[in-house]
Backbone as CSV, one residue per row, in Angstrom:
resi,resn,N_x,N_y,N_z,CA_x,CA_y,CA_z,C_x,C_y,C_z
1,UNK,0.861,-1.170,0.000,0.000,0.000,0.000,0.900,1.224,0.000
2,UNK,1.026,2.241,-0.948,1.742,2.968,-1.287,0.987,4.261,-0.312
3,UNK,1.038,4.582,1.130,0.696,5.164,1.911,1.710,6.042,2.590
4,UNK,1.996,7.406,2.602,2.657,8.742,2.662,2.734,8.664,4.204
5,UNK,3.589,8.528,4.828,3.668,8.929,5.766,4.135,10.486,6.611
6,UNK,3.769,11.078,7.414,3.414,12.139,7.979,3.859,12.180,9.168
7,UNK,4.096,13.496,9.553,4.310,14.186,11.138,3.246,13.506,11.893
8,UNK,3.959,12.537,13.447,3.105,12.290,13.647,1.987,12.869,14.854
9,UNK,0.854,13.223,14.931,-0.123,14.100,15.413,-0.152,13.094,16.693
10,UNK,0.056,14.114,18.120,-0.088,13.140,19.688,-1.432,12.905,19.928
11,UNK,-1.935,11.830,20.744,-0.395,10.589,21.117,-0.413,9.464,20.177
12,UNK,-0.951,9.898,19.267,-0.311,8.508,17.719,0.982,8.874,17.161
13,UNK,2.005,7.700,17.325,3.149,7.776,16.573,2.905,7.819,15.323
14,UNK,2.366,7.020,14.438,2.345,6.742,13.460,1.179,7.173,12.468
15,UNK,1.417,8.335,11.407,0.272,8.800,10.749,0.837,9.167,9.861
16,UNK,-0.370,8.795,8.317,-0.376,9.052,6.912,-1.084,10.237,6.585
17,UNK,-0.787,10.016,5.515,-1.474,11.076,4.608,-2.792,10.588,3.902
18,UNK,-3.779,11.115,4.382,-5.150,10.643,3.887,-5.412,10.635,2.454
19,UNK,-5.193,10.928,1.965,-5.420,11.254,0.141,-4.201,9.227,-0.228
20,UNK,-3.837,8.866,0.388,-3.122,8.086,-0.239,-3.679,6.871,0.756
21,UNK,-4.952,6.698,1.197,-5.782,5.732,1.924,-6.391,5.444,1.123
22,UNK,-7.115,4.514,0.484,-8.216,3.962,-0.128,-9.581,4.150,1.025
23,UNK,-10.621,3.475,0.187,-11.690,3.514,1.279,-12.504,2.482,0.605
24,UNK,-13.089,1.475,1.371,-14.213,0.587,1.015,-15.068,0.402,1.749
25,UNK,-16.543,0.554,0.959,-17.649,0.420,2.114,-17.778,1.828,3.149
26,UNK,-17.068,2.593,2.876,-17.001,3.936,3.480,-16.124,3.345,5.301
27,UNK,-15.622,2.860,4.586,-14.267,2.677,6.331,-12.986,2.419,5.223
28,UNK,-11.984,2.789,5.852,-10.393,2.883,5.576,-9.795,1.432,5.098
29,UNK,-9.389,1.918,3.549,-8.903,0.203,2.777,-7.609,0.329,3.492
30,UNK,-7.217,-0.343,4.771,-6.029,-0.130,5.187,-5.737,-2.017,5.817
31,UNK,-4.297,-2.610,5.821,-4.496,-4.093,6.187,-5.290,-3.895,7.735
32,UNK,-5.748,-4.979,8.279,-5.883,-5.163,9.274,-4.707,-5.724,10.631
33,UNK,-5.134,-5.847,11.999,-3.572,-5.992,12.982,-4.002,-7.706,13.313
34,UNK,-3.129,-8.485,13.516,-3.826,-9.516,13.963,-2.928,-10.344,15.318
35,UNK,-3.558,-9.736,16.330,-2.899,-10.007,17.943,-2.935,-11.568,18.367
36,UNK,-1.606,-12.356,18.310,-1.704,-13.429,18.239,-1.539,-13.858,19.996
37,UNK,-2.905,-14.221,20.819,-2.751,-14.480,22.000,-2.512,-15.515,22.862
38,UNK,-2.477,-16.577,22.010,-2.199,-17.839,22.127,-1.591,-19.155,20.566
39,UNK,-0.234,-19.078,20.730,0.026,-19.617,19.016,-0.315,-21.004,19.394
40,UNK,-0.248,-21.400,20.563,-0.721,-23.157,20.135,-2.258,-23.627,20.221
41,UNK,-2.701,-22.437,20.258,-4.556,-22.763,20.389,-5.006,-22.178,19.481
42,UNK,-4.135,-21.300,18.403,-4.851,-20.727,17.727,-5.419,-19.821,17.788
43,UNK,-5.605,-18.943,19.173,-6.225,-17.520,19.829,-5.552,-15.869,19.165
44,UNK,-6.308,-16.120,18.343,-5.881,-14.295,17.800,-7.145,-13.328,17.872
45,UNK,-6.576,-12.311,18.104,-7.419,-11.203,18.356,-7.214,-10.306,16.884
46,UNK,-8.294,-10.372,15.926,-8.051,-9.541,14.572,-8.964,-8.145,14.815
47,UNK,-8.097,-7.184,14.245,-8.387,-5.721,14.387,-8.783,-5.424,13.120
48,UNK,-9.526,-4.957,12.655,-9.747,-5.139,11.048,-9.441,-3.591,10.953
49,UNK,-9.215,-2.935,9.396,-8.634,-1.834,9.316,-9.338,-0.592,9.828
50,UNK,-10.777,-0.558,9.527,-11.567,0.504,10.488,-11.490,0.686,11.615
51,UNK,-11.030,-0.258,12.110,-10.772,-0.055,14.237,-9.098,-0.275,14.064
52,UNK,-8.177,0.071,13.299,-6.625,-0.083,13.632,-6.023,1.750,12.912
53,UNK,-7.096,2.754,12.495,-6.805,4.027,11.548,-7.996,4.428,12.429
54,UNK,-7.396,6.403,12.821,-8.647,7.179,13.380,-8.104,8.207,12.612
55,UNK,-9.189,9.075,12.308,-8.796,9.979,11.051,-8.718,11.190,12.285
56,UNK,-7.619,12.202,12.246,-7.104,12.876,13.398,-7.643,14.376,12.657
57,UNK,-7.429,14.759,11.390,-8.032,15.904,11.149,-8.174,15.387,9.531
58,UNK,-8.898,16.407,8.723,-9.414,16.288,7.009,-8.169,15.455,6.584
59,UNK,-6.542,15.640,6.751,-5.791,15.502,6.460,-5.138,14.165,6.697
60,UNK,-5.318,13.407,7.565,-4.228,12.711,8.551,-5.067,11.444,8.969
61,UNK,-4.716,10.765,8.909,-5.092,9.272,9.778,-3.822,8.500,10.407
62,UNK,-4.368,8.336,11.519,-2.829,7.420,12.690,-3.619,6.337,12.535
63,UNK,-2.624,5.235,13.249,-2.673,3.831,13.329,-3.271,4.368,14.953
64,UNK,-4.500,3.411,15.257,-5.163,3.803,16.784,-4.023,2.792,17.745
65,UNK,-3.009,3.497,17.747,-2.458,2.901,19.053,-1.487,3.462,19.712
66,UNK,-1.576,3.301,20.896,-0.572,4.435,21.918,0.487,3.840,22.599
67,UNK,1.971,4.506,22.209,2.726,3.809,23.232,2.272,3.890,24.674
68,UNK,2.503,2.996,25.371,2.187,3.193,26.941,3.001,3.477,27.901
69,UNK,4.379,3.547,27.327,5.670,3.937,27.662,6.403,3.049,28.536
70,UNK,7.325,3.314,29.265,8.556,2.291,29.566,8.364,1.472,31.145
71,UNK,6.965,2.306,31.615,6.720,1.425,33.022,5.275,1.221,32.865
72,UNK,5.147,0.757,31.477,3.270,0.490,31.772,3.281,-1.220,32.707
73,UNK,2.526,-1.438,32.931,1.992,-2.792,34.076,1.241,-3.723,33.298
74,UNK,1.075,-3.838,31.861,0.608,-4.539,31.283,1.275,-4.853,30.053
75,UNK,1.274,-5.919,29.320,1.270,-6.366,27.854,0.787,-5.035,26.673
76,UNK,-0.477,-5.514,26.801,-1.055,-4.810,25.894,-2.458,-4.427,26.600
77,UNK,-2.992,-3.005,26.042,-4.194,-2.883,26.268,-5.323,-2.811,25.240
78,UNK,-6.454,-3.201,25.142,-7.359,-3.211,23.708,-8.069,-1.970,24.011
79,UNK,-8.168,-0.856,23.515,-9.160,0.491,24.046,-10.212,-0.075,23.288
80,UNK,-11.496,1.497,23.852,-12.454,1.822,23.283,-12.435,1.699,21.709
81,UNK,-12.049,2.022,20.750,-12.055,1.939,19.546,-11.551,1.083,18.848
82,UNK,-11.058,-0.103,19.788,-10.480,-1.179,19.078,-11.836,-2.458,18.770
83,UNK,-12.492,-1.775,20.329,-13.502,-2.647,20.439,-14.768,-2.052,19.913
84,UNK,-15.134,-0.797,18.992,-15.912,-0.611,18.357,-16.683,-1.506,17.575
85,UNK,-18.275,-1.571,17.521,-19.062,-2.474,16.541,-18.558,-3.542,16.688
86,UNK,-18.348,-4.662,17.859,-18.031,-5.982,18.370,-19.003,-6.795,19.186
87,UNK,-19.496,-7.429,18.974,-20.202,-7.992,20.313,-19.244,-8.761,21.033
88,UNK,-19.825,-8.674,22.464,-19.079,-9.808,23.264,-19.633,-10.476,23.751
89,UNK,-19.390,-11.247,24.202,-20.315,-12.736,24.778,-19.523,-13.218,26.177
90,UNK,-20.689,-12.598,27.045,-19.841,-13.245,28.302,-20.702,-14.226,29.001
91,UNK,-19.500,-15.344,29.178,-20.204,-17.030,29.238,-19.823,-16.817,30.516
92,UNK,-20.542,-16.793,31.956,-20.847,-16.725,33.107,-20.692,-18.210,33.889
93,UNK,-21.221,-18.719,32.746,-21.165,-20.269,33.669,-19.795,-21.006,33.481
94,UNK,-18.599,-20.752,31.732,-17.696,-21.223,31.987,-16.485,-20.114,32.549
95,UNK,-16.782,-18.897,32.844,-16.300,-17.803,32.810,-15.002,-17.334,31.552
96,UNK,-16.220,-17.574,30.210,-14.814,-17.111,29.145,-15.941,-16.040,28.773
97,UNK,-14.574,-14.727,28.034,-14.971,-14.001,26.942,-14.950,-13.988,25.873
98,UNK,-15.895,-14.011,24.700,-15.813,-14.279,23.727,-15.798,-13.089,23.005
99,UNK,-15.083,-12.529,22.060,-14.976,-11.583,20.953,-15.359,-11.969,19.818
100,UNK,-16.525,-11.101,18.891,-17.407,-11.284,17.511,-16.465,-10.682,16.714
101,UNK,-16.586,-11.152,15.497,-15.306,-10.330,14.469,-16.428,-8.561,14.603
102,UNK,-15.983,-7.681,13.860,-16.458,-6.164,13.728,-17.688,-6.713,12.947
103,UNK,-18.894,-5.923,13.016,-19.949,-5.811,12.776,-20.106,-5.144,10.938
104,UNK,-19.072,-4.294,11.010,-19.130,-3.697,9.491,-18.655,-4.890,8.796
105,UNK,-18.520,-5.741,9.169,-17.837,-6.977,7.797,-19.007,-7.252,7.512
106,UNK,-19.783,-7.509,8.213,-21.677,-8.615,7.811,-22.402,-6.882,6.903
107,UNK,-22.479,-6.797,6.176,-23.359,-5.435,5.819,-24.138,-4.257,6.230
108,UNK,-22.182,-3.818,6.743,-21.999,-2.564,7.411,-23.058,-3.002,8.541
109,UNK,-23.175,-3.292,9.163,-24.261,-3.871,10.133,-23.092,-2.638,11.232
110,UNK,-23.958,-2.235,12.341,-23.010,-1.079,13.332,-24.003,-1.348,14.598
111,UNK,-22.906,-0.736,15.904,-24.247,-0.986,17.424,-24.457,0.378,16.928
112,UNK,-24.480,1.304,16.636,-24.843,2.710,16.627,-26.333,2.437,15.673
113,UNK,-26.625,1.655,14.885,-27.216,1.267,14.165,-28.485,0.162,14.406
114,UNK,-28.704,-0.303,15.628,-29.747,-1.402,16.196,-30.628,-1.794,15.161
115,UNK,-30.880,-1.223,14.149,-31.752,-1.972,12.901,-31.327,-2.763,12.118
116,UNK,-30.041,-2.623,12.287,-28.830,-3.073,10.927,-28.239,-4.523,11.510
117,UNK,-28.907,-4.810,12.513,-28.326,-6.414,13.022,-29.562,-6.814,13.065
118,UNK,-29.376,-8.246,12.603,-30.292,-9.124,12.025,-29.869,-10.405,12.988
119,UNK,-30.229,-10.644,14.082,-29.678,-11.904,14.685,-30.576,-13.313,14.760
């Protein structure tokens, strides 16, 4: 993806130049991240490109992720916008969480949208 990179706008390190983004379906043709949380079970966490790009002004889109710097207390953290248009499924009786791929893959289906899911 022949994508311009740019000054980057805080607290995203990493930001392009919007004119050199594609767009499909009206969300960002950009690859998706895919958080591998377990390699012998097969457990990945996929970020698809609309929840991994936040468009920062007309101009600019960052990759949505923040260093946490050199004494954070965790691995990794998943924010608010990673987990945009996701369902989750919390199984109480075996106590797992389950993560739905993004909602815009099924036809643009969105939670902002409650008509647009068909379950």
């Amino acid at each position: 993806m022949k994508m311009k990179r740019v000054e980057a706008v805080k607290p995203f390190g990493a930001c392009f130049d919007e004119k050199g983004i594609g767009s499909k379906n009206g969300v960002p043709d950009v690859p998706g991240v895919s958080l591998v949380l377990d390699e012998n079970q097969g457990v990945n966490y996929e970020i698809n490109g609309h929840n991994s790009m936040v468009e920062v002004n007309k101009d600019v889109m960052c990759l949505a992720f923040v260093d946490g710097g050199k004494e954070t207390k965790t691995g990794i953290v998943i924010g608010g916008y990673q987990m945009e248009d996701r369902i989750l499924e919390f199984d109480l009786s075996t106590s797992i969480l389950r993560f739905g791929n993004s909602l815009l893959l099924h036809n643009n289906a969105s939670c902002s949208n409650p008509s647009s899911l068909n379950f």
